[in-house]
N, C-alpha and C positions, 0 to 999 in steps of 0.2 A: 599502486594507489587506485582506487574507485572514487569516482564522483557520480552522485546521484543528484537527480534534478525532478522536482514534482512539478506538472501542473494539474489542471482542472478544477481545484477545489475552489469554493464559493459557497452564497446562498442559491437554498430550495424551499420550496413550501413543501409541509407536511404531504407527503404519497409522492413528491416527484422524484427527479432521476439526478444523480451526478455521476460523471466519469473521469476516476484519478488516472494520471500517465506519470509514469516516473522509468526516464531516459539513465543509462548506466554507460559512463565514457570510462576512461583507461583502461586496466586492466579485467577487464569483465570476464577473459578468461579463469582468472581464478575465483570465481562466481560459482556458489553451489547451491544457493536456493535466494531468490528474495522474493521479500513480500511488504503488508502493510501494516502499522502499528494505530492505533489511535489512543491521544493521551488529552484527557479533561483537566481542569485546571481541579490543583493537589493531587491530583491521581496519578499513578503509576503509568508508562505506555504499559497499553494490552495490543496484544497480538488478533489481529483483526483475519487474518489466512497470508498462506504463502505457497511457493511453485517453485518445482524448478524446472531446469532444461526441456526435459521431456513434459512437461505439464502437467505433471503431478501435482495437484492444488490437495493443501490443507488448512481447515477451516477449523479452530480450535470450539466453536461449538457449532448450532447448526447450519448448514449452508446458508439458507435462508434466503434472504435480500439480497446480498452482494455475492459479487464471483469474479475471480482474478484469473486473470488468463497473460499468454506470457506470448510476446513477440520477438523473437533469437535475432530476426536478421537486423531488427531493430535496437536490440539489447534493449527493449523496453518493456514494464510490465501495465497492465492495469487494474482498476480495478471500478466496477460496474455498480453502482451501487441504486436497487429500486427501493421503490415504497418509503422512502425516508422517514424517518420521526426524530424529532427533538432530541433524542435520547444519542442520535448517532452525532451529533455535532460532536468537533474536538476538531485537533490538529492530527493529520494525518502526514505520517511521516513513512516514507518508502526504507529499506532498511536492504542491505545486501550481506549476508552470509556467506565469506568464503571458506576454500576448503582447508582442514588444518587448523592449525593453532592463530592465523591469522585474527586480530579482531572484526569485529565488525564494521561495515560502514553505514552511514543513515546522510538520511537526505535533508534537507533544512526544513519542510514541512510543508500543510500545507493545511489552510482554515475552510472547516465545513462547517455553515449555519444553517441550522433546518427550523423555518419558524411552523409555529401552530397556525 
């Protein structure tokens, strides 16, 4: 089993900064990529980028704003997120892929407000 634990999320004003942290306990060696989701109320999660081991970050469109980078010795990843807009609010949920047929694991989440 993995447990995943978020914090940093909160309010920002339009252009500012937040930084996600989401901690991976038990078995994190069977861990082959995590990243972050973000999900809008009726929406679907989207896959917001992910990393693994070595730090290979992927970012399903363009880099942009945000950037995940990944700490081993801490089994922690983050995620950096500038210039904020309205748009990026949602619940961000940290998410672990391991290897194999394994399911997935996700983290409880975590609320990002970005006012005008």
């Amino acid at each position: 089993q993995v447990q995943l634990v978020e914090s940093g999320g909160g309010s920002a004003q339009t252009g500012g900064s937040l930084k996600l942290s989401c901690v991976a306990s038990g078995s994190v060696d069977r861990i082959n990529r995590m990243g972050w989701y973000r999900q809008t109320l009726g929406e679907q999660r989207e896959l917001v980028a992910n990393i693994d081991k070595l730090g290979s970050a992927f970012y399903p469109g363009a880099k942009g704003r945000f950037t995940i980078s990944v700490d081993n010795a801490k089994n922690t990843i983050y995620l950096q997120m500038n210039s904020l807009v309205p748009e990026d609010a949602g619940i961000y949920y940290c998410h672990a892929d391991p290897y194999g047929l394994e399911p997935a694991y996700w983290g409880q989440g975590t609320q990002v407000t970005v006012s005008s």
